[in-house]
C-alpha positions in Angstrom: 99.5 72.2 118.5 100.7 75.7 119.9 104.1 75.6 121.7 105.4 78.4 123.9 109.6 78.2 124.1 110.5 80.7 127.0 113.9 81.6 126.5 115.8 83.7 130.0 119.4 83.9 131.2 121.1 81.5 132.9 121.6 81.4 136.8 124.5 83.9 137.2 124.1 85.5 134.0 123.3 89.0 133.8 119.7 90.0 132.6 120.5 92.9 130.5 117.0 93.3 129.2 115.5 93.4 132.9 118.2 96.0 133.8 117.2 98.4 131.1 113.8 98.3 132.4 114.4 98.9 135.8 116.3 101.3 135.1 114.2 103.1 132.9 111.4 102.8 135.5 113.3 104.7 138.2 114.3 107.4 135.4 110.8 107.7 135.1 109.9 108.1 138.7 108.1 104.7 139.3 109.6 104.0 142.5 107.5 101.2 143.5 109.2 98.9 140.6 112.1 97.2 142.4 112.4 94.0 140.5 111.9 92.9 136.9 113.5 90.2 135.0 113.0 89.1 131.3 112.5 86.8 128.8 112.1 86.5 124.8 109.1 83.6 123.8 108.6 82.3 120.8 105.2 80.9 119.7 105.8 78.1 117.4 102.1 76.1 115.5 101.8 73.5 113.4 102.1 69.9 113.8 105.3 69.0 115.7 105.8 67.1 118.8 107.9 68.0 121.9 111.0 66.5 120.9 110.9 68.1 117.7 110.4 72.0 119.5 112.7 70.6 121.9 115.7 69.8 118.6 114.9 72.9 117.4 115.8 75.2 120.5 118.8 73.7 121.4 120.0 74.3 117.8 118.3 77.7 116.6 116.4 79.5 119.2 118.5 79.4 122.3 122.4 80.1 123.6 123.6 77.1 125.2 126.0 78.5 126.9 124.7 81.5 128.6 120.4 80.9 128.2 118.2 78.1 129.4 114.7 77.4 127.9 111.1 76.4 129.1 108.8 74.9 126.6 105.2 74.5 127.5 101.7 73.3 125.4 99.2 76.1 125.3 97.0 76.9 126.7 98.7 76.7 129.9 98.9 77.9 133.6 102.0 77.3 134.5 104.0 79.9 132.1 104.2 82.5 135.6 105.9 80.3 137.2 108.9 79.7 135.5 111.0 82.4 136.5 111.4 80.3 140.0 108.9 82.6 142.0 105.2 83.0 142.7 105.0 86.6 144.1 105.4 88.5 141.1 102.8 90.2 138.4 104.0 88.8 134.9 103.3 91.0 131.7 103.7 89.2 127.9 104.1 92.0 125.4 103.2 90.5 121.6 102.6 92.7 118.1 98.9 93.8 117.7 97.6 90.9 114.8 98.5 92.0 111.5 101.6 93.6 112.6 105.4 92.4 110.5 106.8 90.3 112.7 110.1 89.6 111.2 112.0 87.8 113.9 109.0 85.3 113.3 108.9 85.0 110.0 113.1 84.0 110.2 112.7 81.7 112.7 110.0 80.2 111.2 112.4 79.9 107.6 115.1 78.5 109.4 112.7 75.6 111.5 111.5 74.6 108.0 115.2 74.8 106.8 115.8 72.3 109.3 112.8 70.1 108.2 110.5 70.8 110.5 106.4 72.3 109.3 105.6 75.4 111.4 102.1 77.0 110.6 103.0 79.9 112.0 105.8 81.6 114.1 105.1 84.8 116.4 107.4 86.6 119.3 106.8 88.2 122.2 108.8 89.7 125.4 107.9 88.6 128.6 108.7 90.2 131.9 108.0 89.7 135.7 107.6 92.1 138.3 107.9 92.8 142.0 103.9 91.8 143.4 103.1 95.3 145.4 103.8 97.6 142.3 101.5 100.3 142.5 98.8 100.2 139.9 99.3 103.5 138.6 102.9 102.7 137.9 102.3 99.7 136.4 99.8 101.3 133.9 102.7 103.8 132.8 105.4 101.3 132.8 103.7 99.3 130.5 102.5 102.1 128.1 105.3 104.5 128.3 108.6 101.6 128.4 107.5 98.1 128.0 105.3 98.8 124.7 104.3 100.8 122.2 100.5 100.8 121.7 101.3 101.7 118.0 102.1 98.4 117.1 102.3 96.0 120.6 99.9 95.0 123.1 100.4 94.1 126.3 98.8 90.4 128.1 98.8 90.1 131.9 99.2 86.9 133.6 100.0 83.0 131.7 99.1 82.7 127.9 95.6 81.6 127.3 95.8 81.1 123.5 95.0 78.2 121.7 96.1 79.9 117.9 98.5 82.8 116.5 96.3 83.5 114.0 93.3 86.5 114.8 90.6 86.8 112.3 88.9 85.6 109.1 90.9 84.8 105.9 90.7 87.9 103.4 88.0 88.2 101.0 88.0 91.3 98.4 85.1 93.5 98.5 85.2 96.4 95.4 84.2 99.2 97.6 82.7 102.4 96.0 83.2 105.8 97.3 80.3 108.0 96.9 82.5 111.1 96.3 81.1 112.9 93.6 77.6 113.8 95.7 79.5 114.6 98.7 79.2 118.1 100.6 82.3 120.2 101.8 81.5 118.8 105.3 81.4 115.1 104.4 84.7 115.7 102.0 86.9 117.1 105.4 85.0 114.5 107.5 86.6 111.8 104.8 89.9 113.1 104.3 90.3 112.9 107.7 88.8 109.4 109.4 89.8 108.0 106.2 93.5 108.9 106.6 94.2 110.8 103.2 95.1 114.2 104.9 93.8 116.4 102.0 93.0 120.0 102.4 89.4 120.2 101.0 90.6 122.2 98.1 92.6 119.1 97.4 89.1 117.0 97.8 87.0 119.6 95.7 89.3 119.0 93.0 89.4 115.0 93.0 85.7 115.3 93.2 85.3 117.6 90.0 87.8 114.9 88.2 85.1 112.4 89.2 82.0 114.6 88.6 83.5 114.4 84.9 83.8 110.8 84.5 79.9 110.3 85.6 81.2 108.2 88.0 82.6 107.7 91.7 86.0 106.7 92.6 86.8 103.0 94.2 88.5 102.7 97.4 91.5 102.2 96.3 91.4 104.9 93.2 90.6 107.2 96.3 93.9 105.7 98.1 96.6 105.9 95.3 95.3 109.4 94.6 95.6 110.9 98.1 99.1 108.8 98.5 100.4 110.1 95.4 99.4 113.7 96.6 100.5 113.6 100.0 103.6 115.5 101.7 105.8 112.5 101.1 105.3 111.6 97.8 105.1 115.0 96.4 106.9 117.8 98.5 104.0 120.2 98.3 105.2 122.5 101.0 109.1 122.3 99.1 107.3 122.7 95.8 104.5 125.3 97.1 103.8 129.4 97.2 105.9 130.8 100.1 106.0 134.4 101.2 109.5 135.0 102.6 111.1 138.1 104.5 114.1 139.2 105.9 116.1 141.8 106.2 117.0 142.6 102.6 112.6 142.7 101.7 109.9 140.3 100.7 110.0 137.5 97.7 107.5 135.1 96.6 108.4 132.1 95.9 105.6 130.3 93.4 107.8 126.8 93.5 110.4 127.4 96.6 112.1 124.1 95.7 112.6 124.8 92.0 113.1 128.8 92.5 116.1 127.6 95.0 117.5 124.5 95.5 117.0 123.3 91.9 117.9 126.6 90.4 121.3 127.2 91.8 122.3 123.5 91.1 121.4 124.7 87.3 123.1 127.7 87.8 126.6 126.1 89.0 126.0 123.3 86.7 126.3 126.1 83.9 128.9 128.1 85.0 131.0 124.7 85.2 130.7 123.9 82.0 133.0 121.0 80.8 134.4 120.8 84.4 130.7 119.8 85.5 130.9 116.8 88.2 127.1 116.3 88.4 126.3 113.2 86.6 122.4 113.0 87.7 120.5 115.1 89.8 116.9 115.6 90.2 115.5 113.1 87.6 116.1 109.6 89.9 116.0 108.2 93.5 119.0 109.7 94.1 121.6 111.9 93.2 125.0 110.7 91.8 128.3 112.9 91.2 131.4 111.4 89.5 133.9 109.6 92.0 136.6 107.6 89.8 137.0 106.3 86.3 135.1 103.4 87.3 132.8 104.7 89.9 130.0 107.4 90.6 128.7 108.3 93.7 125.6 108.4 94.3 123.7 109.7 97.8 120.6 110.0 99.5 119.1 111.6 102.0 115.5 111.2 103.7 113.5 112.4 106.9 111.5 110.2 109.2 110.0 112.4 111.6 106.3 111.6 112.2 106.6 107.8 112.0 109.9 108.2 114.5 107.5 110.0 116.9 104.6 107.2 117.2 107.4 104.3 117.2 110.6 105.8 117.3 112.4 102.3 116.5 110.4 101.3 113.8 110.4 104.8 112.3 114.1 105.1 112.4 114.1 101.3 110.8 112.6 102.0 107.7 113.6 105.5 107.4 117.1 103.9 107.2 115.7 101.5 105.1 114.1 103.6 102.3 117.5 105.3 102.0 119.2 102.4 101.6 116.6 101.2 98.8 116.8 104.9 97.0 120.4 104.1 95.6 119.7 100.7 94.4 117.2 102.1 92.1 119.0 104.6 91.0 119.9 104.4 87.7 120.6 100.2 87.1 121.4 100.5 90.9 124.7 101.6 93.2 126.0 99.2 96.1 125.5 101.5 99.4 128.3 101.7 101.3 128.1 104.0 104.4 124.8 105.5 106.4 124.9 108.7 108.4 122.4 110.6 110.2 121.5 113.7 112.0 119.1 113.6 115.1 117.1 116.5 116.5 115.1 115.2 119.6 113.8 117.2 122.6 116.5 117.0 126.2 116.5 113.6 127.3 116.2 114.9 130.9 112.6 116.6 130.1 110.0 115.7 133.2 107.8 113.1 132.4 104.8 115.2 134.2 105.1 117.8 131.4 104.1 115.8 128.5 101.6 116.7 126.3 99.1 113.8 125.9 100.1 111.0 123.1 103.3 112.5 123.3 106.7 109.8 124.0 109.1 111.1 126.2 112.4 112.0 124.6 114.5 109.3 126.0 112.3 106.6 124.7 112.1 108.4 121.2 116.4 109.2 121.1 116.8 105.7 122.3 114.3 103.9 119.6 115.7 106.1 117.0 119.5 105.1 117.5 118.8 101.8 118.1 116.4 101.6 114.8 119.3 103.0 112.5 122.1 101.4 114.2 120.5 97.9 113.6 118.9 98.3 110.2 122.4 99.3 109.0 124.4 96.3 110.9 121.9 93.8 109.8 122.6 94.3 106.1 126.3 94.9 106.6 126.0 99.0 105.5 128.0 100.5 108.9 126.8 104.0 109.9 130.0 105.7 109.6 129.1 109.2 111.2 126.3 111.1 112.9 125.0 114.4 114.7 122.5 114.9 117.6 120.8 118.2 118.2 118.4 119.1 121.3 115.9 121.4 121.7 112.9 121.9 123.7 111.0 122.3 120.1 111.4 118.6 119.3 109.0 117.6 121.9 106.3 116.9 119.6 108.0 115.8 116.0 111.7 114.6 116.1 113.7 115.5 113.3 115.3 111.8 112.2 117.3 113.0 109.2 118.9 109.4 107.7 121.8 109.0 105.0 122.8 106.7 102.7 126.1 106.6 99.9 126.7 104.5 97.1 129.3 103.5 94.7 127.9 102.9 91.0 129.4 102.2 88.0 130.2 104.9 85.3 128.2 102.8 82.9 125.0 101.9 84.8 123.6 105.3 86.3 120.7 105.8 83.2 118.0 103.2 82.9 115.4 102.9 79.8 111.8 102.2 80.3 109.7 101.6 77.3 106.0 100.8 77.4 104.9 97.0 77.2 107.9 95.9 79.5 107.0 93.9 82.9 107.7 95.6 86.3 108.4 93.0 89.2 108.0 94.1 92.8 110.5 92.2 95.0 110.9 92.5 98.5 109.0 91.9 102.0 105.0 90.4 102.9 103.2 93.9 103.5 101.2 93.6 107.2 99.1 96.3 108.4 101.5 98.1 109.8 102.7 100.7 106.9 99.2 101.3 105.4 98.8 104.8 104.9 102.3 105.6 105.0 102.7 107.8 102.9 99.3 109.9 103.2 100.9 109.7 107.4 103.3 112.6 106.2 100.8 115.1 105.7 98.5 115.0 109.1 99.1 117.2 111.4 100.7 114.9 114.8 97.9 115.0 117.6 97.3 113.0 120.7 95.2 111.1 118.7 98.1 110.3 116.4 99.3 107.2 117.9 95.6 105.4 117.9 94.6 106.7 115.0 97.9 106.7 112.7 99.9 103.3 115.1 99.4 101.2 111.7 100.7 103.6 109.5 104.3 103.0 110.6 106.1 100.6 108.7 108.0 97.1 110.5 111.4 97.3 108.5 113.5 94.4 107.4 116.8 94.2 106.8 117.7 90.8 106.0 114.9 90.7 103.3 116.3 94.0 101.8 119.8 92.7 102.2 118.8 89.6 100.1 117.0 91.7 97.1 120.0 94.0 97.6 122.0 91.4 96.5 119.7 89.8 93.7 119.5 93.6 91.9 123.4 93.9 92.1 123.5 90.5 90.2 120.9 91.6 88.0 122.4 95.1 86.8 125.8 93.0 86.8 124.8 90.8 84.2 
C-alpha cells in the first residue's frame, strides 16, 4: 500500500510557507499569482493499514494543536481537493529519484521506532494556486521559487503513483575505459561529458600512465583519479605557477600557496621560537593553535561556491557540514563549538530580466545559503556565533559561501598514528546520487548548462546523522 498524509495549517492559523511564496512571486514580478497556500506530504509504503498511518500522524508527523491532516490511498483523485476549493491549479514538488531525502529517511526510523514496517518514506511540498495564473508565470514560479531543477521536480495536478521507488535494483557492471587509444579530441570530449574537468594536459598524462601499464583504466580508476586531481581536492590554482604584478615589479610564483601562505607561517613560526603557539598546521584537516593547559583550538575554514550556485541550500548545507567534519578528524578529533561565515552574493534587488541563462537570482541564492548554514548548525547543536555579507554585482554568477568552524581539543589528542595493516571504517550517511562528482564539480567552469548537467553533483547534507557519528568519535578518542 502507498499512503499519502497531507499535512496544512489549521483554520485560522497562519500559512507561513504560502506567504513566502506569494510573496516572493510579486518580488519577482508575477502579478497574476494572487493566492497560494501550502502543505508538507509525506509518502509512507509498506504494509500498514489506515489506522496504523492514522496512530502514527497524530503522534509523529503532525502538530495537533495548530495542523490538521488528510490521509488518502494512492493512486488517488481526490488529493486537489483537500484544500476546501476546486478552482485552483495544484503543484506537488518531490526530489528527482535518487536524491537524499533525509526528512524521509527520519520519519521513516522513527515509524519503525514505533513498531510500525514502512518500505519506504519520501516528502514532498505541495501547493495550490489561484486558477487564471498566467502560464508564463506559472512556468517561472515553479522553476525559479517553488523548485530547484538541480535536485526537485515538479507534478501538476493529484498523485498518480502507485510506488516511491523508480527503477531497477543495482547491478555492477566492470566498465572499461578505452583511454589509452584515445585522440586529443575524444580525451577533451571525455573530460568533459564525463564530468572529470581535466585540462587535456591533465588527460595526456593519465593516458601515458596507462599506455605504460599495457592496459586501460576502469571507470572508477578513471573517477578516483580525476577526483583526486581536481580543484577541490588538490588546490592546483593555490598550489600552481602565477605571474603577479604590482607596483613594486613582477614575481613568479612556481607554488603560490607554498611561496606565501605556507612560507610566512614557517617564517613566524621560526622567529617565535620557544614562544611558538602553532601546535599543527598544514599536515591535518585542520589547523590547531594552543588555547589552555587542557585545550587546543583547532579551526577550519572551507568555500562552497559552485554547489551554493546550482542549489544554494543544499550547497551551504554541506559546506557547513564538511567544516564541521574537518575538526573531528583532526588529529584523534576536537568537539566544534562555534560556526561563522562570510557571504558574497550579487544585490538582492538585481532585475530578474537581466539574468544570464541558468543563472538563480540572488535572493533565492542569499536566502538558500543562510537558511542552509543556519539549519545545518542548529540541527547538531553547533550555533553560528558570527557572520559577514558582502554584495557585489560580480557575484552574479558564482557566490562566494565562505563557511567556519572552531573546536576545542585536548592537549593530548591532536597527533594520530597510522600504520599499515590497520582497518579504516567509514561511518556516516547512505550516499544518493546527489553528490557524485563532487569533488571533480570544483573544477568546471559554471555555464548555463551547469544546473542540468552538474544538479547531481551537489551533495543533500545531514545533520542529525553527522551529529550522531559526531558523538560516537568523541567517545571513541575519549576512551
Amino acid at each position: 500500500m502507498l499512503y499519502e498524509v497531507e499535512v496544512r495549517a489549521s483554520m485560522g492559523e497562519v500559512d507561513r510557507e504560502g506567504q513566502r511564496v506569494l510573496a516572493e512571486a510579486h518580488a519577482f514580478g508575477l502579478s497574476t499569482i494572487t493566492q497560494v497556500s501550502a502543505a508538507r506530504c509525506f509518502l509512507i509504503e509498506g504494509q500498514l493499514n489506515q489506522s496504523e498511518v492514522e496512530k502514527a500522524t497524530k503522534e509523529l508527523l503532525a502538530d495537533p494543536i495548530a495542523e490538521v491532516f488528510a490521509i488518502r490511498s494512492l493512486p488517488t483523485q481526490q488529493s486537489d481537493a483537500s484544500n476546501g476549493t476546486t478552482a485552483h491549479v495544484l503543484l506537488n514538488v518531490l526530489y528527482k529519484p535518487g536524491v537524499t531525502d533525509n526528512t524521509g529517511h527520519s520519519t521513516k526510523a522513527a515509524l519503525q521506532q514505533l513498531g510500525l514496517a514502512p518500505e519506504n518514506v519520501a516528502t514532498l511540498r505541495r501547493y495550490w494556486l489561484n486558477h487564471d495564473v498566467a502560464p508564463a508565470e506559472l512556468s517561472r514560479l515553479e522553476k525559479r521559487i517553488l523548485a530547484n531543477d538541480a535536485i526537485e521536480r515538479v507534478l501538476t495536478g493529484p498523485l498518480a503513483l502507485t510506488t516511491i521507488g523508480v527503477g531497477a535494483p543495482y547491478q555492477f557492471r566492470l566498465q572499461t575505459v578505452p583511454l589509452r587509444t584515445m585522440t586529443d579530441a575524444d580525451l577533451a570530449h571525455l573530460s568533459k561529458a564525463g564530468q572529470l574537468y581535466l585540462s587535456l594536459v591533465e588527460m595526456q598524462t593519465i593516458q601515458r600512465y596507462f599506455q605504460s601499464l599495457d592496459r586501460d583504466p576502469t571507470d572508477i580508476e578513471l573517477e578516483t583519479v580525476a577526483q583526486t586531481w581536481s580543484e577541490h581536492c588538490s588546490h592546483k590554482t593555490l598550489a600552481g605557477r602565477i605571474r603577479y604584478s604590482d607596483e613594486h615589479g613582477e614575481r613568479l610564483f612556481q607554488n603560490m600557496l607554498k611561496e606565501t601562505i605556507f612560507a610566512a607561517t614557517q617564517t613566524l613560526r621560526k622567529k617565535w621560537g620557544a614562544n611558538d603557539w602553532c601546535v599543527s598546521v598544514f599536515k591535518d584537516n585542520a589547523g590547531i593553535v594552543t588555547f589552555d593547559q587542557h585545550n587546543h583550538a583547532c579551526f577550519k575554514v572551507e568555500t562552497h561556491n559552485h554547489p551554493s550556485a546550482i542549489e544554494p541550500y543544499g550547497g551551504a548545507n554541506t559546506g557547513i557540514g564538511g567544516v564541521i567534519r574537518d575538526p573531528l578528524g583532526t588529529g584523534l578529533g576536537a568537539r566544534p563549538v562555534c560556526n561563522t561565515d562570510i557571504f558574497c552574493f550579487a544585490p538582492p534587488n538585481t532585475p530578474a530580466e537581466s539574468l544570464p541563462p541558468g543563472v538563480l537570482h540572488p535572493r533565492l541564492v542569499a536566502k538558500g545559503v543562510v537558511a542552509g548554514v543556519r539549519d545545518y548548525g542548529n540541527r547538531m547543536g553547533i550555533p553560528t556565533v558570527n557572520g559577514a555579507v558582502f554584495f557585489d554585482p560580480r557575484y552574479l554568477g558564482n557566490p562566494l559561501v565562505y563557511c567556519g568552524t572552531a573546536g576545542l581539543i585536548p592537549v593530548d589528542r591532536c597527533d594520530k598514528h597510522v600504520s599499515p595493516g590497520e582497518l579504516i571504517v567509514a561511518i556516516g550517511g547512505r550516499t544518493g546520487r546527489d553528490g557524485i562528482h563532487g569533488a571533480t564539480f570544483s573544477s568546471a567552469e559554471l555555464t548555463q548548462e551547469s544546473e542540468t548537467i552538474s544538479g547531481g553533483a551537489v551533495q543533500i547534507g545531514n545533520a542529525v546523522t553527522e551529529k550522531m557519528l559526531m558523538d560516537v568519535l568523541l567517545a571513541a578518542r575519549d576512551q
